[in-house]
C-alpha positions as CSV (number, residue, x, y, z in Angstrom):
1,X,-194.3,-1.0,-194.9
2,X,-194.6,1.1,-197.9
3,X,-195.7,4.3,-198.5
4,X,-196.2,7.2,-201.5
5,X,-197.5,10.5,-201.4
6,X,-201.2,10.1,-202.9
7,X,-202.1,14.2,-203.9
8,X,-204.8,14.1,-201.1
9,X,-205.4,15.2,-197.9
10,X,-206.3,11.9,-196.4
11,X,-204.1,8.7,-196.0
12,X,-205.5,5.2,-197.8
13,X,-203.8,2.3,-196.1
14,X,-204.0,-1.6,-197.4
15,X,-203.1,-4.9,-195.3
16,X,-202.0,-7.2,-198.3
17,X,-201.5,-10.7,-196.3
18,X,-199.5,-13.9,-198.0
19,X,-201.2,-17.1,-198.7
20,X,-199.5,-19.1,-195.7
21,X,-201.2,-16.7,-192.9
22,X,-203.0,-19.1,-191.5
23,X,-206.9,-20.1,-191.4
24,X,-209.7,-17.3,-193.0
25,X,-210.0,-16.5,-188.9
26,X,-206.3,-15.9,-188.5
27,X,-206.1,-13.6,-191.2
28,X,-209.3,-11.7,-190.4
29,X,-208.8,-11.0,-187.0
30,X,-204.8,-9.7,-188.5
31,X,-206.7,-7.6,-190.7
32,X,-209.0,-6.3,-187.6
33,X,-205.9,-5.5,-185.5
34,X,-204.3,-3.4,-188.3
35,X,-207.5,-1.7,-189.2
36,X,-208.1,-0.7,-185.5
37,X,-204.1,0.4,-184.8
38,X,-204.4,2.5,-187.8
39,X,-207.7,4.3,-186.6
40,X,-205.9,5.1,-183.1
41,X,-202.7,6.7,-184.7
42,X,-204.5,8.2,-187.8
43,X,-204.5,11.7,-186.1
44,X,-201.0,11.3,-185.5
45,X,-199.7,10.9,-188.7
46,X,-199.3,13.0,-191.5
47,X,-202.0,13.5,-194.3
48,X,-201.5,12.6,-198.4
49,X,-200.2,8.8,-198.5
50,X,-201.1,5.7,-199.7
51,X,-199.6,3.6,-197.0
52,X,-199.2,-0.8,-197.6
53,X,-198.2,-2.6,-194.3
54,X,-197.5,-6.1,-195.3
55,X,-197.9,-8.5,-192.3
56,X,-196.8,-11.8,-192.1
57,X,-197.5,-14.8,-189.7
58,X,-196.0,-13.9,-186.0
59,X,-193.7,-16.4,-184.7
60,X,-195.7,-16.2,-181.3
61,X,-199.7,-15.5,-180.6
62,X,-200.7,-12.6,-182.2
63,X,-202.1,-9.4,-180.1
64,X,-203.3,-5.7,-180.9
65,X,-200.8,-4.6,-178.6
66,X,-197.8,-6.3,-180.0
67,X,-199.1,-5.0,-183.5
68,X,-200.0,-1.2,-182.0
69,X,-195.9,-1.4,-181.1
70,X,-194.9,-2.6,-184.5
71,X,-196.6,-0.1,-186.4
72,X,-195.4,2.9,-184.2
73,X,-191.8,2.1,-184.5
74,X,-192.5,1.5,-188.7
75,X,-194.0,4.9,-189.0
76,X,-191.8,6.6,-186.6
77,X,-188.5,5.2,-188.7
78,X,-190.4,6.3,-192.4
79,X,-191.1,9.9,-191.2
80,X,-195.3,9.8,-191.2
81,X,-195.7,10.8,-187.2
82,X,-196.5,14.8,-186.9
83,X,-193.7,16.8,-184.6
């Protein structure tokens, strides 16, 4: 994950995949999972960054709630979560 203040008081977040994800289905429903995990913790974070979480293929099925974990702990460690 990567993240820079963006001057705004709204956070823009990107889900840049690599080319060996998988099928146009796999990457989609990766996409899907990030979108929908960022829209449940968006109130939670703070406001004013451009935010790039860069998934790669899991080593084991993929789930929302394994992702909703991963990006909790990522944003957590970098600082974003309000106190």
């Amino acid at each position: 994950m990567f993240f820079l203040p963006n001057g705004m008081n709204i956070n823009r977040i990107g889900f840049p995949l690599p080319r060996n994800f998988g099928n146009a289905v796999a990457r989609n429903r990766a996409k899907r999972y990030s979108r929908e995990v960022f829209r449940n913790l968006k109130s939670h974070l703070n406001t004013g960054y451009d935010i790039l979480l860069l998934i790669y293929p899991p080593a084991e099925k993929d789930s929302f709630h394994s992702r909703c974990e991963q990006f909790q702990a990522l944003v957590k460690k970098a600082g974003l979560l309000k106190q």
